[in-house]
TIVO-2410 file (N, C-alpha, C; in nm, 3 decimals):
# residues 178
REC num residu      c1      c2      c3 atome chaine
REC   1      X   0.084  -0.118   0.000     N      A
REC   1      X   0.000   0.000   0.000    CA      A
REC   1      X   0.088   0.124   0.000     C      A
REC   2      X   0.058   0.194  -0.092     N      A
REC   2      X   0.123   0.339  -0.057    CA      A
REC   2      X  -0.003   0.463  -0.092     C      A
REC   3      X   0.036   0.520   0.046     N      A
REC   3      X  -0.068   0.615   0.086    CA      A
REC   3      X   0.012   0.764   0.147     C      A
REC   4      X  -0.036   0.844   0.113     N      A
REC   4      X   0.050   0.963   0.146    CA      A
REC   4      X   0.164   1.022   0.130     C      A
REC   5      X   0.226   0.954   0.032     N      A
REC   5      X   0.337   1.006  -0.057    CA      A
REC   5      X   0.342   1.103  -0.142     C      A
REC   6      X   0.465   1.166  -0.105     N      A
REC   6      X   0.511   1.301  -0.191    CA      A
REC   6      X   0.634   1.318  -0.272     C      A
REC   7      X   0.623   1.381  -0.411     N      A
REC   7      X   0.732   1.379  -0.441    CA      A
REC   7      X   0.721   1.467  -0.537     C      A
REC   8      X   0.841   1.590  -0.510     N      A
REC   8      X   0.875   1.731  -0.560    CA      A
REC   8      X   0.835   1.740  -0.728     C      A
REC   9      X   0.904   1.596  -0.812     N      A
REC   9      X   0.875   1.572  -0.909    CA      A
REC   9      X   0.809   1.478  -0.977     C      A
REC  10      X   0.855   1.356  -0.978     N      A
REC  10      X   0.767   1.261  -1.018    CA      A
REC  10      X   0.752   1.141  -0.916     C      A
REC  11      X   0.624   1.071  -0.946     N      A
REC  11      X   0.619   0.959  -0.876    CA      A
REC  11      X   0.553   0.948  -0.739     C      A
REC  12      X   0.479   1.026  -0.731     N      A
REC  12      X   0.476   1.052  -0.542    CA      A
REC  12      X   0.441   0.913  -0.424     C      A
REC  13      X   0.395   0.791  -0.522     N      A
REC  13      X   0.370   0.633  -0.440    CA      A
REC  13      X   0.493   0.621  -0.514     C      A
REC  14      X   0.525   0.539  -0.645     N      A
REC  14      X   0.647   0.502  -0.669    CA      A
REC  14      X   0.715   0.545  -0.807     C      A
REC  15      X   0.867   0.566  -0.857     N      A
REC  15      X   0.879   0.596  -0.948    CA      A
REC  15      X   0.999   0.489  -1.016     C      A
REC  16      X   0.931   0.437  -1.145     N      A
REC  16      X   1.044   0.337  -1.214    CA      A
REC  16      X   1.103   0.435  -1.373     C      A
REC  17      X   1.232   0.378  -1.353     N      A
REC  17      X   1.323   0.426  -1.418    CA      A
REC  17      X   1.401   0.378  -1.463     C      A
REC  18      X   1.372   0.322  -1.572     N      A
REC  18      X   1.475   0.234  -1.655    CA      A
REC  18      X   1.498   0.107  -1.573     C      A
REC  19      X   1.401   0.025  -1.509     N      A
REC  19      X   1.394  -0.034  -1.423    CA      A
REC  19      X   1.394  -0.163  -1.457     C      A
REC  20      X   1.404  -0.287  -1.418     N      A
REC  20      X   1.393  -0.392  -1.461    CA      A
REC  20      X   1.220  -0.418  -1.443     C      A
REC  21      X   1.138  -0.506  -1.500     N      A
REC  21      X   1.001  -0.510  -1.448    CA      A
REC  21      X   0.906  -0.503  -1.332     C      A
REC  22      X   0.870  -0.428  -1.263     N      A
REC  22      X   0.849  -0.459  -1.109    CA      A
REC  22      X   0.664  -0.533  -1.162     C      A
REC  23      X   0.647  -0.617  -1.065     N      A
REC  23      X   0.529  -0.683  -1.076    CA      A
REC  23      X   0.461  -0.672  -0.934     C      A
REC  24      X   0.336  -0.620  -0.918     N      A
REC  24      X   0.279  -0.550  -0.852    CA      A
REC  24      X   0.143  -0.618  -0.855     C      A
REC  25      X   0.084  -0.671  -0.739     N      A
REC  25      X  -0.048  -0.725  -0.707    CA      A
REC  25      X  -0.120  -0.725  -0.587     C      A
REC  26      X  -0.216  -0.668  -0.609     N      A
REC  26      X  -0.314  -0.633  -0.484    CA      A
REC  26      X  -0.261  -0.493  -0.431     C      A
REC  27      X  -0.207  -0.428  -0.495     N      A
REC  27      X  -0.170  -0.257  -0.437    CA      A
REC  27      X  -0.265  -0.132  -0.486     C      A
REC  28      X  -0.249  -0.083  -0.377     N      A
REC  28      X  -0.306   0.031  -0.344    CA      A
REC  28      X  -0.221   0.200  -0.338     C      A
REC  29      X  -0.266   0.230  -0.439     N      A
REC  29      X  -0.194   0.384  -0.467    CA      A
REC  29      X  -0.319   0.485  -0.398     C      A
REC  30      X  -0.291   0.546  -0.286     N      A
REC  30      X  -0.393   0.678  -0.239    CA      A
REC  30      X  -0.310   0.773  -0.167     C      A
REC  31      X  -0.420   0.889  -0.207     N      A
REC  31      X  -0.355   1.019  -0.203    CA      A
REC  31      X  -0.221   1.039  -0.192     C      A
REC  32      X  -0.157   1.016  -0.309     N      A
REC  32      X  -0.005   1.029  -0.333    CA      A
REC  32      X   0.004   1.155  -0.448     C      A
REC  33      X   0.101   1.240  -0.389     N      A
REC  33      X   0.097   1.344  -0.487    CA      A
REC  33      X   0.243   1.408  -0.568     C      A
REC  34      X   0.294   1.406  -0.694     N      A
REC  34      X   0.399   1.465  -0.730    CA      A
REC  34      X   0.356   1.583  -0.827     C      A
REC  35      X   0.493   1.591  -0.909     N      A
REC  35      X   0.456   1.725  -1.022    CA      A
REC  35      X   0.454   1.654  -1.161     C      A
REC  36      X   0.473   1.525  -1.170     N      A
REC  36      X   0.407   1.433  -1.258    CA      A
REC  36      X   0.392   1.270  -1.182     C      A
REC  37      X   0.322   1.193  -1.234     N      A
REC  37      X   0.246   1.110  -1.185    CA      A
REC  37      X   0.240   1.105  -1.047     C      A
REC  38      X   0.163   1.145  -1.019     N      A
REC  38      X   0.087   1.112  -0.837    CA      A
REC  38      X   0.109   0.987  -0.777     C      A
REC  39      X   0.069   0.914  -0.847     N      A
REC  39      X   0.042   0.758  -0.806    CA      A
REC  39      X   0.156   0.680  -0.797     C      A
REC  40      X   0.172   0.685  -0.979     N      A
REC  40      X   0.285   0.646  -1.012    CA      A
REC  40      X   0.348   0.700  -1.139     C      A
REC  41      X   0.528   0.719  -1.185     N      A
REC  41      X   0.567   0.728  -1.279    CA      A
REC  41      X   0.660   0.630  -1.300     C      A
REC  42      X   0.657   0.635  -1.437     N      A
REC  42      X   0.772   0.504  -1.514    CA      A
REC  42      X   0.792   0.578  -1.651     C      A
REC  43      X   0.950   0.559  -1.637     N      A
REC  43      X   1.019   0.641  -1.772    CA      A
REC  43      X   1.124   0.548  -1.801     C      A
REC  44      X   1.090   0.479  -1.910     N      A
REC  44      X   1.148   0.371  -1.997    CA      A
REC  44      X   1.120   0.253  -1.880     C      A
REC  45      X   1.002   0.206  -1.821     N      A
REC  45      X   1.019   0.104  -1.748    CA      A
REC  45      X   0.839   0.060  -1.794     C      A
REC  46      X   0.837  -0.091  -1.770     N      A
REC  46      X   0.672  -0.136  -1.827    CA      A
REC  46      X   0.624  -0.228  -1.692     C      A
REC  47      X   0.602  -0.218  -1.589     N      A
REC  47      X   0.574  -0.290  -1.508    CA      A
REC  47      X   0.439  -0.350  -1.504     C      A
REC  48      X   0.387  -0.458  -1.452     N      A
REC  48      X   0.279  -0.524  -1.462    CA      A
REC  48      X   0.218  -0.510  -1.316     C      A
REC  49      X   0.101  -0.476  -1.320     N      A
REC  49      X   0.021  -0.440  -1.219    CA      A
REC  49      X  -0.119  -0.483  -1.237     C      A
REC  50      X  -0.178  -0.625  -1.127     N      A
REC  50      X  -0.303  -0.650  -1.120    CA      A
REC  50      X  -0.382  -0.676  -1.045     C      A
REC  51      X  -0.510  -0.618  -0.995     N      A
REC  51      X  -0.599  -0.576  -0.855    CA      A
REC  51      X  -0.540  -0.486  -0.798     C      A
REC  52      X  -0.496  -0.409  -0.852     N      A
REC  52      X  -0.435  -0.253  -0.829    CA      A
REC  52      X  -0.527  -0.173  -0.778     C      A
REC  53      X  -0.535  -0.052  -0.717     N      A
REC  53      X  -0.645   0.080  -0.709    CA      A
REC  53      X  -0.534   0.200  -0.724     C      A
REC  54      X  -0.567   0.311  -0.794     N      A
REC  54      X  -0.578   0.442  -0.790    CA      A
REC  54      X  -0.658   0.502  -0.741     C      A
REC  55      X  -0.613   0.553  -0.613     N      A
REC  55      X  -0.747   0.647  -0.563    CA      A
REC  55      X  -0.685   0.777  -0.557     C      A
REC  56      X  -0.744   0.885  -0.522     N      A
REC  56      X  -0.732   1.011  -0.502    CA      A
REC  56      X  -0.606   1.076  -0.480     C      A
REC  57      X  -0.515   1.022  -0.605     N      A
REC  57      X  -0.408   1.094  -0.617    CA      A
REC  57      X  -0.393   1.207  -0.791     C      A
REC  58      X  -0.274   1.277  -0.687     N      A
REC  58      X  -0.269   1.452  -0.728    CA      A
REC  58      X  -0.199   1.466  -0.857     C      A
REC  59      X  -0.154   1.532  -0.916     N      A
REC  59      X  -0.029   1.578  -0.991    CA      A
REC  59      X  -0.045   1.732  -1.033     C      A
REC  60      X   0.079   1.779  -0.999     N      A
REC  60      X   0.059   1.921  -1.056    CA      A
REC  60      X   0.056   1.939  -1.155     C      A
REC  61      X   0.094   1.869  -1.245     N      A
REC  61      X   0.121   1.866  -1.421    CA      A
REC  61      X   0.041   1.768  -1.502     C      A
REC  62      X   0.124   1.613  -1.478     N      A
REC  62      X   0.058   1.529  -1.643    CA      A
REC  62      X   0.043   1.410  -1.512     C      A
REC  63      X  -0.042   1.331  -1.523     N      A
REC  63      X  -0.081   1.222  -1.455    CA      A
REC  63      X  -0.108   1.180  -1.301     C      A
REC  64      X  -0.216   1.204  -1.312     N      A
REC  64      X  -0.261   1.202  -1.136    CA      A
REC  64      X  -0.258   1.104  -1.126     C      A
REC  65      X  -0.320   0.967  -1.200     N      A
REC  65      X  -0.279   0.851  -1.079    CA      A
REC  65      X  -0.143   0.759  -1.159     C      A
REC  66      X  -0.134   0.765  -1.280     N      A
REC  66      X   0.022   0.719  -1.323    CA      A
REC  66      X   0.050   0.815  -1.459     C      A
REC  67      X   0.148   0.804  -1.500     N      A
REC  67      X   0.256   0.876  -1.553    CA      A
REC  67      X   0.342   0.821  -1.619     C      A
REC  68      X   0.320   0.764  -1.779     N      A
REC  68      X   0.392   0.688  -1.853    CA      A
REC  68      X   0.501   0.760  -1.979     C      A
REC  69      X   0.593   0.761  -1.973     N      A
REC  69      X   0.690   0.824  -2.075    CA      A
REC  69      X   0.806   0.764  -2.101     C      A
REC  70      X   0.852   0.815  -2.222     N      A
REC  70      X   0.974   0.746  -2.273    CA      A
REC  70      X   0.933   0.587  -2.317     C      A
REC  71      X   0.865   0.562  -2.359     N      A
REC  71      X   0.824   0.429  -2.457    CA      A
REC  71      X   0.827   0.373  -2.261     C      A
REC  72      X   0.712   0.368  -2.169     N      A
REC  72      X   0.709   0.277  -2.088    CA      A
REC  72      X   0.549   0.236  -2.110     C      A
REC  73      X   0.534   0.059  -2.154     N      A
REC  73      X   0.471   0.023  -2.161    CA      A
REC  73      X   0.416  -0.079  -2.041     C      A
REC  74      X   0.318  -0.014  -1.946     N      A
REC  74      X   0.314  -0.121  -1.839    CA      A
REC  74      X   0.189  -0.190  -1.869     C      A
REC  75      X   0.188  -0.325  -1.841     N      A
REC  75      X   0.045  -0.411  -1.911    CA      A
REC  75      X  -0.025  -0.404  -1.705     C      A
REC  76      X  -0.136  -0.375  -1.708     N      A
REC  76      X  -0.278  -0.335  -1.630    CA      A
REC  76      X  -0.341  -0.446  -1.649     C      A
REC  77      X  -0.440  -0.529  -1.557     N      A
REC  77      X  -0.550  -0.590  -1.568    CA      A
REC  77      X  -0.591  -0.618  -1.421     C      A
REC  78      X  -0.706  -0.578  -1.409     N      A
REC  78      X  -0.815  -0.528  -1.352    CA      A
REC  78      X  -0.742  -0.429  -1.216     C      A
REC  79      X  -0.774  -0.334  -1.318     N      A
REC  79      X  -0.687  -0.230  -1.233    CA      A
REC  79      X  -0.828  -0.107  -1.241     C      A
REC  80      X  -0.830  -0.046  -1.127     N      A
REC  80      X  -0.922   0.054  -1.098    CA      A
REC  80      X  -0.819   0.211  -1.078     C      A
REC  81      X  -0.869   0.348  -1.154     N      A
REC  81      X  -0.832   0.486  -1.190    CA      A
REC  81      X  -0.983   0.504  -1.106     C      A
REC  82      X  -0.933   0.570  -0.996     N      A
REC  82      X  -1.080   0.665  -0.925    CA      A
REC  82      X  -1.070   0.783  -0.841     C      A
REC  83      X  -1.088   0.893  -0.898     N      A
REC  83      X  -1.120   1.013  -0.809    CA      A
REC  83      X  -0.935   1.058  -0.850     C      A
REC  84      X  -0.833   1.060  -0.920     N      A
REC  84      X  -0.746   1.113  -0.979    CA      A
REC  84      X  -0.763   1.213  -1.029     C      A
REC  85      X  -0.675   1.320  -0.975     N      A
REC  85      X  -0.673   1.439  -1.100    CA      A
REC  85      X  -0.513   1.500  -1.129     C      A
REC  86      X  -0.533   1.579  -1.237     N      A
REC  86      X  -0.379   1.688  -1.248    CA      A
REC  86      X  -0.452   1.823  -1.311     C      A
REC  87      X  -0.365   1.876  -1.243     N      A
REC  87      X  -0.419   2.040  -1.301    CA      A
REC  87      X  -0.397   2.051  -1.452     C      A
REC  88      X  -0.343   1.937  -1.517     N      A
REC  88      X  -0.320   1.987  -1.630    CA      A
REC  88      X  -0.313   1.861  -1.740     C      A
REC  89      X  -0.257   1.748  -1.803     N      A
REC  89      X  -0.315   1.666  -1.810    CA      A
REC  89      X  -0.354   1.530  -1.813     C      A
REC  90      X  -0.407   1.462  -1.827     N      A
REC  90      X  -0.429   1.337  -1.787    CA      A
REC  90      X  -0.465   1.285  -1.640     C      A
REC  91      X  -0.603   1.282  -1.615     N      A
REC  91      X  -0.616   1.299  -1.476    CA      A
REC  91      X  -0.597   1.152  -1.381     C      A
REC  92      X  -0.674   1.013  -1.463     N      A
REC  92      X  -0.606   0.929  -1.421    CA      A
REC  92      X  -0.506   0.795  -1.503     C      A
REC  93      X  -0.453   0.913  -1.648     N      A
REC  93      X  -0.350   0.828  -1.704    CA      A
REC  93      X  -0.302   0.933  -1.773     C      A
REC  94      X  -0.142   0.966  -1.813     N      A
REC  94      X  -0.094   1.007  -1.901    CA      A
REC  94      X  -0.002   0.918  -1.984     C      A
REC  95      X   0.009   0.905  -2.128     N      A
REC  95      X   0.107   0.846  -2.175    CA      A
REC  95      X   0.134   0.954  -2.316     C      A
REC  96      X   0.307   0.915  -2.286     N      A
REC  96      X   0.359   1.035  -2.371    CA      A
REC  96      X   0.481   0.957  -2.429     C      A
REC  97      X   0.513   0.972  -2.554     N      A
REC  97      X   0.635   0.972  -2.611    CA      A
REC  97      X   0.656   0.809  -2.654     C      A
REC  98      X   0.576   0.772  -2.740     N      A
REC  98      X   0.581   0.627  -2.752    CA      A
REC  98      X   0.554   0.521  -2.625     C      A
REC  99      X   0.494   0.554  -2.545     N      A
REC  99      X   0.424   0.501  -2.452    CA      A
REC  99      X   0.299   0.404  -2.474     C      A
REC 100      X   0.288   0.286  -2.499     N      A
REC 100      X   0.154   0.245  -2.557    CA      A
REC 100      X   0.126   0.078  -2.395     C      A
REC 101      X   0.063   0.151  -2.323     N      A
REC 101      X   0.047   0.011  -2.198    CA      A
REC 101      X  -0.078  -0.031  -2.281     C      A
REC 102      X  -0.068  -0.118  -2.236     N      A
REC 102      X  -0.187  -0.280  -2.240    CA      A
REC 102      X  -0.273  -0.269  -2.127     C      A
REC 103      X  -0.435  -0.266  -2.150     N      A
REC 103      X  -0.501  -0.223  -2.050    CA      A
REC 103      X  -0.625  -0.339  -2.042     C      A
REC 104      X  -0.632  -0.444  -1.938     N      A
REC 104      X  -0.754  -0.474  -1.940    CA      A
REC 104      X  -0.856  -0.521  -1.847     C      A
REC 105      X  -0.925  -0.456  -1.826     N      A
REC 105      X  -1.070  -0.489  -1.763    CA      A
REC 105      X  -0.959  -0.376  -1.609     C      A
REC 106      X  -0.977  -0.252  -1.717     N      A
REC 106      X  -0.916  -0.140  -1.602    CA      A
REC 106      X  -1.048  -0.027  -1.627     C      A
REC 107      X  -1.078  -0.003  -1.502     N      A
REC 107      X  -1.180   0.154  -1.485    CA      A
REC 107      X  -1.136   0.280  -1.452     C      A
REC 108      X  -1.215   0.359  -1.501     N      A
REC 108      X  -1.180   0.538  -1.518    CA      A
REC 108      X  -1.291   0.582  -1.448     C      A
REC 109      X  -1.297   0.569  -1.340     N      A
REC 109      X  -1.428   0.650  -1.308    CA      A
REC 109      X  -1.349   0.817  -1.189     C      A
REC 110      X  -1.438   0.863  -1.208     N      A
REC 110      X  -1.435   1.034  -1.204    CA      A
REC 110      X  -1.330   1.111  -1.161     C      A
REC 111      X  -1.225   1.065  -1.261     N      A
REC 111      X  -1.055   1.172  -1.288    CA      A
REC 111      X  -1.115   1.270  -1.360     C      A
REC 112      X  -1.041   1.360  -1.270     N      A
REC 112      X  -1.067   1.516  -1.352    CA      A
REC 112      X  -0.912   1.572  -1.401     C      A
REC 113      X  -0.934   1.649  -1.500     N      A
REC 113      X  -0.806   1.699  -1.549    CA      A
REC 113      X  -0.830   1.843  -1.639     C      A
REC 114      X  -0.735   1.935  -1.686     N      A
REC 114      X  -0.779   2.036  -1.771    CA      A
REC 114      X  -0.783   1.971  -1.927     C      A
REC 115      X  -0.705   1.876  -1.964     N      A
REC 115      X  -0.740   1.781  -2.057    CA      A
REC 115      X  -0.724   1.615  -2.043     C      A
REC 116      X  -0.833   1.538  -2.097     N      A
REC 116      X  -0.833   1.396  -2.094    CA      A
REC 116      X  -0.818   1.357  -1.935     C      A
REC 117      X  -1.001   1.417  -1.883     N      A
REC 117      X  -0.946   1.357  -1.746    CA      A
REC 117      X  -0.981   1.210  -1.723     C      A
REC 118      X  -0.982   1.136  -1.806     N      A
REC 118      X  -0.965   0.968  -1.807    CA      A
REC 118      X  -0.803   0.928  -1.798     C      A
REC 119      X  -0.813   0.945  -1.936     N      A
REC 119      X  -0.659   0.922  -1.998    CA      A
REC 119      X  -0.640   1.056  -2.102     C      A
REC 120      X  -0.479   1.092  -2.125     N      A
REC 120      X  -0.455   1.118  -2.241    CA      A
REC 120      X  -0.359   1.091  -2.301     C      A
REC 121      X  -0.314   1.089  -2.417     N      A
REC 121      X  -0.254   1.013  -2.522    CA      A
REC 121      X  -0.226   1.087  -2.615     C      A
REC 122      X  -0.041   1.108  -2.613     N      A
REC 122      X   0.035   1.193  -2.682    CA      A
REC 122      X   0.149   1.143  -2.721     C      A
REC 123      X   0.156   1.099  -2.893     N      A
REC 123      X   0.261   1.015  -2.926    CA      A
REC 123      X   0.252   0.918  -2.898     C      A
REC 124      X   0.139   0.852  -2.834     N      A
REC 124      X   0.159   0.724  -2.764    CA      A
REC 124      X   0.028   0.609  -2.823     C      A
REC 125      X   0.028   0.493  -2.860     N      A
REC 125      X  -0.056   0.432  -2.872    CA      A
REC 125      X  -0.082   0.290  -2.788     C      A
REC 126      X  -0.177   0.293  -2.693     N      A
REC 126      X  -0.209   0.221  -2.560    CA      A
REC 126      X  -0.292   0.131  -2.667     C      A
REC 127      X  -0.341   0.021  -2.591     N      A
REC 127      X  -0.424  -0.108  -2.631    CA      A
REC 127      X  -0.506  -0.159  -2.525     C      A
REC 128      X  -0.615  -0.124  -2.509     N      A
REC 128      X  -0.757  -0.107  -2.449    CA      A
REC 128      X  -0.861  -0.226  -2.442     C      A
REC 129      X  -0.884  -0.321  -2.358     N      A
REC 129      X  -0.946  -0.436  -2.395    CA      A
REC 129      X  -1.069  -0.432  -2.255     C      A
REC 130      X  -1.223  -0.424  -2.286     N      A
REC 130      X  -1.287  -0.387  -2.154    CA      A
REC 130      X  -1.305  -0.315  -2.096     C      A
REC 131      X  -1.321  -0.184  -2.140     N      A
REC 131      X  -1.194  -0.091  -1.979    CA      A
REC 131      X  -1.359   0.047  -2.033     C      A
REC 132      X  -1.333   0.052  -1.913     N      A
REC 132      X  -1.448   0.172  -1.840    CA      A
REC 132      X  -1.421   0.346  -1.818     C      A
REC 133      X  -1.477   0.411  -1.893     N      A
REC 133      X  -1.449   0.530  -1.890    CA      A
REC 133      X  -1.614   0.643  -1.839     C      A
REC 134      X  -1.626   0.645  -1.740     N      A
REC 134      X  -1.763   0.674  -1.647    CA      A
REC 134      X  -1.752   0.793  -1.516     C      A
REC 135      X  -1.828   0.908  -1.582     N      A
REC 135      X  -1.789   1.031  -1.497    CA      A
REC 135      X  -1.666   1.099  -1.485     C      A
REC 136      X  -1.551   1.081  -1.550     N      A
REC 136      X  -1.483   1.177  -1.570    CA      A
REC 136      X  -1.484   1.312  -1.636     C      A
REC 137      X  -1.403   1.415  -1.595     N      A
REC 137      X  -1.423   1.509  -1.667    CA      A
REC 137      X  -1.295   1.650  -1.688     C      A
REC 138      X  -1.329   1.690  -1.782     N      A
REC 138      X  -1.180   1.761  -1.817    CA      A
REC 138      X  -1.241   1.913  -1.896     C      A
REC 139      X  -1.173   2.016  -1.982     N      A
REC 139      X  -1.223   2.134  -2.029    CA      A
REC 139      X  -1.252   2.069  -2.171     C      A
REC 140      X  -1.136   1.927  -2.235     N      A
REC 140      X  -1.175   1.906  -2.333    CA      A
REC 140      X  -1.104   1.780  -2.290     C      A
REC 141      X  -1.204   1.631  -2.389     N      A
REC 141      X  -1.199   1.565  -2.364    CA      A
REC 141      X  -1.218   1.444  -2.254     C      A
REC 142      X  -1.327   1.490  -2.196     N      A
REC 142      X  -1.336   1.427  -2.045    CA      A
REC 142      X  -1.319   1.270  -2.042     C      A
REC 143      X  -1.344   1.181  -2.111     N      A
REC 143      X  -1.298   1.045  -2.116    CA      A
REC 143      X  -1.171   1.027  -2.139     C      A
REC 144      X  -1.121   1.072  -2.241     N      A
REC 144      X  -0.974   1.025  -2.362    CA      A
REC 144      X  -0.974   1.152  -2.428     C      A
REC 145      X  -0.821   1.158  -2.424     N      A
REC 145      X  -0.781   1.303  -2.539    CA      A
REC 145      X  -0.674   1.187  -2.579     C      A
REC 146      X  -0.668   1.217  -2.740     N      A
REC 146      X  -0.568   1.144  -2.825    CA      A
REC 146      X  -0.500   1.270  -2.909     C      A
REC 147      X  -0.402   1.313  -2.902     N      A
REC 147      X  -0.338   1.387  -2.939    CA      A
REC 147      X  -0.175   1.403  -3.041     C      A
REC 148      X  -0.125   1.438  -3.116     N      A
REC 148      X   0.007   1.395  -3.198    CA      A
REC 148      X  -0.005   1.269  -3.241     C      A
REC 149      X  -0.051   1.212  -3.284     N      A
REC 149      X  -0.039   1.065  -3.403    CA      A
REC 149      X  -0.056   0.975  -3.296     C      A
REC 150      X  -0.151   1.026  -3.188     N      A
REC 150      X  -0.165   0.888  -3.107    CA      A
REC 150      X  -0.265   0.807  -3.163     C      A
REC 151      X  -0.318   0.665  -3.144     N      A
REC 151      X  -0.332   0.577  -3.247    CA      A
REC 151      X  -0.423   0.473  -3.146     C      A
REC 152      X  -0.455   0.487  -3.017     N      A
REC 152      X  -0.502   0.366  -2.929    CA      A
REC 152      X  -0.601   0.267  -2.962     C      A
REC 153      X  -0.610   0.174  -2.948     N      A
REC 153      X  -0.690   0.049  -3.007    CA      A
REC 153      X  -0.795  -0.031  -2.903     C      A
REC 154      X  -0.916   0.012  -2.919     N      A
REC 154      X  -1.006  -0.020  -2.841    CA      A
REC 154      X  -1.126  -0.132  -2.829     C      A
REC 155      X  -1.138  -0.218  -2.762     N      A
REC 155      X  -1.212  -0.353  -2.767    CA      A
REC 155      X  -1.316  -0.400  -2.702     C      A
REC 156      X  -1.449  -0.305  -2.719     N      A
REC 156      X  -1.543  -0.383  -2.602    CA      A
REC 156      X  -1.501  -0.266  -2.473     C      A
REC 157      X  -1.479  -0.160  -2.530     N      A
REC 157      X  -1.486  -0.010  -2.404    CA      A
REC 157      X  -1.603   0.043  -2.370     C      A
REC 158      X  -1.642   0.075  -2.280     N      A
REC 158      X  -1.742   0.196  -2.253    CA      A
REC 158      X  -1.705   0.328  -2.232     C      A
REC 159      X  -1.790   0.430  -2.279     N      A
REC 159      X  -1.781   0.553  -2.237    CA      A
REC 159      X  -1.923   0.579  -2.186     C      A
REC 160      X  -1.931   0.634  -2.063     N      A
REC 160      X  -2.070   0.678  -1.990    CA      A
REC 160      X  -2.028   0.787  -1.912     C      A
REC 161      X  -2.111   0.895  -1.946     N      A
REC 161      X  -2.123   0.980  -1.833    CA      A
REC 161      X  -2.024   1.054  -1.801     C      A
REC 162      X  -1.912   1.103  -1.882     N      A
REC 162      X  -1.841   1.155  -1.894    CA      A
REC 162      X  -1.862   1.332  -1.949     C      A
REC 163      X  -1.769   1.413  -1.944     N      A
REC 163      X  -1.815   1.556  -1.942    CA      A
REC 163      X  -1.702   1.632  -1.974     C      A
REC 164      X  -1.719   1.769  -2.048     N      A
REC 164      X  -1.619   1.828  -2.100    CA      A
REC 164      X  -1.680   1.980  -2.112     C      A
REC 165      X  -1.599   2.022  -2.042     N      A
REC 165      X  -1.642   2.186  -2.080    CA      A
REC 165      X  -1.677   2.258  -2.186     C      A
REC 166      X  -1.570   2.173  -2.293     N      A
REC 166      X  -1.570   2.256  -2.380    CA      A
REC 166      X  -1.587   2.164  -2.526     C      A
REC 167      X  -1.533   2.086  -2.505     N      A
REC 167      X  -1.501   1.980  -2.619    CA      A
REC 167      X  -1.508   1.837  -2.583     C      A
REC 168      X  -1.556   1.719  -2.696     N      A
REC 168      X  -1.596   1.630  -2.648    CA      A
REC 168      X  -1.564   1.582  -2.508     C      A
REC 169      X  -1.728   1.539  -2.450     N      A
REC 169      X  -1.765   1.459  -2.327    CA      A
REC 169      X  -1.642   1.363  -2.363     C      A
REC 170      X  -1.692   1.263  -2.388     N      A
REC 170      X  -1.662   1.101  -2.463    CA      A
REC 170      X  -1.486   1.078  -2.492     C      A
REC 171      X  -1.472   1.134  -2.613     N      A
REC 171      X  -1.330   1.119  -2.650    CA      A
REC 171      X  -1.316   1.189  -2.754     C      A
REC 172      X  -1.177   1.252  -2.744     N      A
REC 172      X  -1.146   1.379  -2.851    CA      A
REC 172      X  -1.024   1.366  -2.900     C      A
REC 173      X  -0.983   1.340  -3.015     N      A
REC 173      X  -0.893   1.297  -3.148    CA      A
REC 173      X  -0.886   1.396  -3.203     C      A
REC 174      X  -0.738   1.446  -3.181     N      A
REC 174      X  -0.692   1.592  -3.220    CA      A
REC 174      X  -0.575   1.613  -3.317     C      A
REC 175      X  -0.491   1.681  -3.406     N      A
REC 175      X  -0.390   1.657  -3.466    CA      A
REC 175      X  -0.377   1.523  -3.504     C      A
REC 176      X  -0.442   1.488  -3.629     N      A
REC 176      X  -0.441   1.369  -3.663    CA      A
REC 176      X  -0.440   1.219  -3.633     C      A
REC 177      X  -0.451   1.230  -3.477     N      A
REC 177      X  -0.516   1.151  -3.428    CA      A
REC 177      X  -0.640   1.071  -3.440     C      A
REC 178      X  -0.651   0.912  -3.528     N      A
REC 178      X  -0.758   0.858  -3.587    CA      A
REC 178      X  -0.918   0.832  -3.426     C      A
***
């Protein structure tokens, strides 16, 4: 369990870094807060995480409850994103820079962010199997923002109840993003 963690920059529960795989089951990420991923960050690292929770963690920047960059692909299954936010974006997922995790039978319920307060997706193409996107909300994009040639591949998803100030509730595919 990690609960109440802080960290100036990234990672505020844990941060992997060029790491060998860490494998992670039955953990609990709450109220953990950095200036990118809250929960968690991984930069060039793909760790496997399953019966996981994200709860009510922070980020000042890109990923309130994890924080994926530098091609880190971590494979998720049945992993719960709840009550996550970042002031800015991706409230309970960011992936950036060839970042594409494997996601399945993972939920998004009510991350807020200024964009993609589900997930968002920049440069990066994730792979989506099951996975729940319900009451989140952002200025644009309140489910999913796909952004720079991101590309994500989706299988049997929901979107419900999701909300956007300004621009799609649901999911919003921007700069050539299919």
């Amino acid at each position: 369990t990690f609960v109440d963690n802080w960290a100036g920059s990234s990672g505020g529960g844990m941060f992997n870094g060029s790491a060998s795989v860490p494998m992670l089951t039955n953990c609990t990420f709450d109220n953990n807060s950095a200036g990118w991923g809250g929960g968690m960050s991984n930069s060039g690292s793909s760790p496997e995480l399953a019966n996981c929770t994200f709860s009510g963690n922070w980020a000042e920047n890109q990923g309130g409850g994890m924080y994926n960059h530098n091609a880190s692909s971590p494979a998720l299954s049945n992993v719960s994103f709840a009550g996550n936010a970042a002031d800015n974006w991706g409230g309970g997922m960011f992936n950036l820079d060839g970042s594409s995790p494997a996601l399945t039978n993972v939920s998004f319920v009510g991350n807020s962010a200024s964009w993609g307060g589900g997930m968002l997706n920049s440069a990066s193409s994730p792979v989506l199997t099951n996975c729940g996107f319900t009451g989140n909300s952002a200025d644009s994009g309140g489910g999913m923002y796909n952004i720079n040639y991101s590309s994500p591949t989706l299988s049997g998803c929901i979107f419900d109840g999701n909300s956007a100030n300004l621009i799609a509730g649901g999911m919003l595919n921007h700069y050539s993003s299919p």
